[in-house]
N, C-alpha and C positions, 0 to 999 in steps of 0.2 A: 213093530215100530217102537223103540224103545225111547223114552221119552229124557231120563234123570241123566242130570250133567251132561248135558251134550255139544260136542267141540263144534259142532256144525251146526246149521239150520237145516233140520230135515223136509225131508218132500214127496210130496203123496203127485201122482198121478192117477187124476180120476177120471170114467167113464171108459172105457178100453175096452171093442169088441171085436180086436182082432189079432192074433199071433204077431204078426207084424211087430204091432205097436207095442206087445208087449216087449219084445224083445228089444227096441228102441228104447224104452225107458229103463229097465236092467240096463243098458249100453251106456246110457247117460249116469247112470249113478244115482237111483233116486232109490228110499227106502219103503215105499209103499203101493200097490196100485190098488186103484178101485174100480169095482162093478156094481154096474147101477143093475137091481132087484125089485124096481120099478114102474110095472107093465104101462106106465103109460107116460115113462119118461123117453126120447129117442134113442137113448144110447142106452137102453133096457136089453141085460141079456139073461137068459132063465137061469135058473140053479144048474143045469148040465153044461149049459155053454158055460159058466163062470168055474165051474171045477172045473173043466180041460182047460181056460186060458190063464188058471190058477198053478194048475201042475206044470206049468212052463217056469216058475218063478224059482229061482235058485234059494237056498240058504240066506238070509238076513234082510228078504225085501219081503214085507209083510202085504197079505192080499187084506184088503177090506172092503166089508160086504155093506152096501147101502141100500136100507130097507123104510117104505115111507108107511106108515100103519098097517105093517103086513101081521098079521097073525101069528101067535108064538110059535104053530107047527109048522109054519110055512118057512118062520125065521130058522127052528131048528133041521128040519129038513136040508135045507140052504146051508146052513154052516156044517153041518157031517160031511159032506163034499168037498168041502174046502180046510183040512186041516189046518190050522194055529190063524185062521182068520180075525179078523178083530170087524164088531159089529158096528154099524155108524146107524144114528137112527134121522130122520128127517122130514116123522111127521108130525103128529101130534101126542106122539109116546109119552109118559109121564113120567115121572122119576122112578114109580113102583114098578110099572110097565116097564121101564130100562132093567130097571135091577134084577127084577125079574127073571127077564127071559135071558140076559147074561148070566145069570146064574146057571138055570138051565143048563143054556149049550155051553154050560163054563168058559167062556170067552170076555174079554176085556169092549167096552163098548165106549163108543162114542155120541155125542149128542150135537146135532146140531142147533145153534143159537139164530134167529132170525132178526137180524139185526136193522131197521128201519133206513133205505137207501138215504135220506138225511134226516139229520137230529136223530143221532144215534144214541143222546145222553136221554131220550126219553124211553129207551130198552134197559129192564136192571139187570144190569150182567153181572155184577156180583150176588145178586141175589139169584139169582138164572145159575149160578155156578154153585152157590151154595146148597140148592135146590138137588143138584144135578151132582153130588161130592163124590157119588161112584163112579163118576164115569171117567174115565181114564186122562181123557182132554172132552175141551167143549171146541165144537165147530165154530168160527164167527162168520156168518152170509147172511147175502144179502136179502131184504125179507120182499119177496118181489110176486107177484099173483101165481096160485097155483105152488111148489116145491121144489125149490134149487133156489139158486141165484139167480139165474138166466143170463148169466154173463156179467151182471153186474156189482160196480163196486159200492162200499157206504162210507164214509165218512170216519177215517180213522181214527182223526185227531180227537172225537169227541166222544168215545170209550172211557171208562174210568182205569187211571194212571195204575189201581193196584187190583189184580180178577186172583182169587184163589184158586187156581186152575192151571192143568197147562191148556195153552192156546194154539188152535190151528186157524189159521188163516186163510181165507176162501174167496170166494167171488168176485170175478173180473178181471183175475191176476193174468198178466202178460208178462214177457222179457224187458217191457216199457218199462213196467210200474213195481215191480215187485221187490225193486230195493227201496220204493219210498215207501211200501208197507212194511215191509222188516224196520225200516228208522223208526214207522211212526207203531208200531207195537209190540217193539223186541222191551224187554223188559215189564209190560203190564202184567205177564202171566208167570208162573213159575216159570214153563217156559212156551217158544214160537214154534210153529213147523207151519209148512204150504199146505196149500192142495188147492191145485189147479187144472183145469179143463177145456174150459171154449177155449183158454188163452194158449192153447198147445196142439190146436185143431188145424188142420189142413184146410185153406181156402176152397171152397167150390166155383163153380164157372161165373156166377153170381157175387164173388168178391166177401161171400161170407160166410164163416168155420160152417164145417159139414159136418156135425152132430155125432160123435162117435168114431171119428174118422182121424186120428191124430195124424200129427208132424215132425220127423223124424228131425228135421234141422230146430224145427220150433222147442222143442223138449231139451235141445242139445242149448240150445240160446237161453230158456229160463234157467237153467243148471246153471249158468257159467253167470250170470247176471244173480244168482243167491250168491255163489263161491266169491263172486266180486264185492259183494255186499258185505260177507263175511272176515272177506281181508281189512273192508275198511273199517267193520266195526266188529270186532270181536267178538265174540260170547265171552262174559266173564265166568271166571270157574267156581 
């Protein structure tokens, strides 16, 4: 996923454990998927199911591997499987720990930030990022019990206006909401990209996303809801 000057807002598609789905998001147009490497998250797939649903991905859509205080061998293992993966981390990893085990498996990594579902000006994210300067972008989610988001969004508006970082943007995101996040945080970072989940999940009998199970029209609706956001606000160059 390449990040400098970019005409578009890019988009991650995360949690993905089935062929299906992967090929639905290729279909839509997004530049990234990801697999959860998280045995005790639901949409947990191991290092051999995430390399075969990896080898499906054509040229220029980047797989990213999401790991929450998994072990340097367990990470390196995990990424030999999945050539030019990019690592995302999302537990309690630390800057050394990050740089670390990217170096290792030579890979570009990511961090995610837990950002407090309100009063989000009480998380320092610039210093969270200055902290954090090798890592390729910082995650922003929601900081909610246990790792992830859980579907949830935080409080855009009250981020600080200038993050030395590029920014991805997480938590909660739907085809609803995700151009009044690009308003409220295009510009704070060098630059914006998604990454969304529950919000592209296929309803269950129960009226609520099935954990892992995406939606082929859902992924088709957040795409065209960034591309519309993008027409009306630009990326400057």
């Amino acid at each position: 996923m390449s990040f400098p000057a970019p005409d578009r807002t890019r988009i991650k598609i995360c949690g993905l454990t089935r062929e299906h789905d992967v090929d639905a998001a290729v279909a839509a147009g997004v530049d990234a998927i990801g697999f959860v490497l998280y045995p005790k998250s639901p949409r947990y797939v191991n290092p051999a199911r995430a390399a075969q649903l990896a080898a499906q991905l054509p040229p220029m859509v980047t797989p990213v591997l999401l790991f929450v205080n998994a072990s340097a061998d367990e990470i390196a293992v995990a990424s030999a499987g999945v050539p030019g993966a990019c690592l995302q981390f999302h537990g309690d990893e630390s800057a050394a720990d990050c740089a670390a085990i990217a170096a290792r498996c030579a890979r570009p990594y990511w961090r995610a930030a837990r950002i407090p579902v309100q009063g989000g000006d009480t998380f320092d994210l610039v210093k969270f990022a200055h902290d954090f300067a090798s890592a390729q972008a910082v995650l922003l989610d929601a900081h909610v019990e246990g790792f992830g988001g859980g579907g949830k969004t935080f409080d855009w508006s009250r981020l600080p206006p200038s993050v030395p970082a590029h920014l991805v943007l997480s938590g909660g995101l739907t085809p609803a909401n995700v151009s009044a996040g690009i308003t409220a945080l295009r510009g704070r970072g060098r630059s914006l990209a998604l990454d969304v989940s529950s919000g592209v999940e296929a309803d269950g009998p129960d009226g609520k996303p099935q954990k892992g199970i995406k939606d082929a029209d859902k992924i088709q609706q957040f795409v065209a809801a960034v591309r519309a956001a993008d027409a009306r606000y630009p990326i400057a160059p």
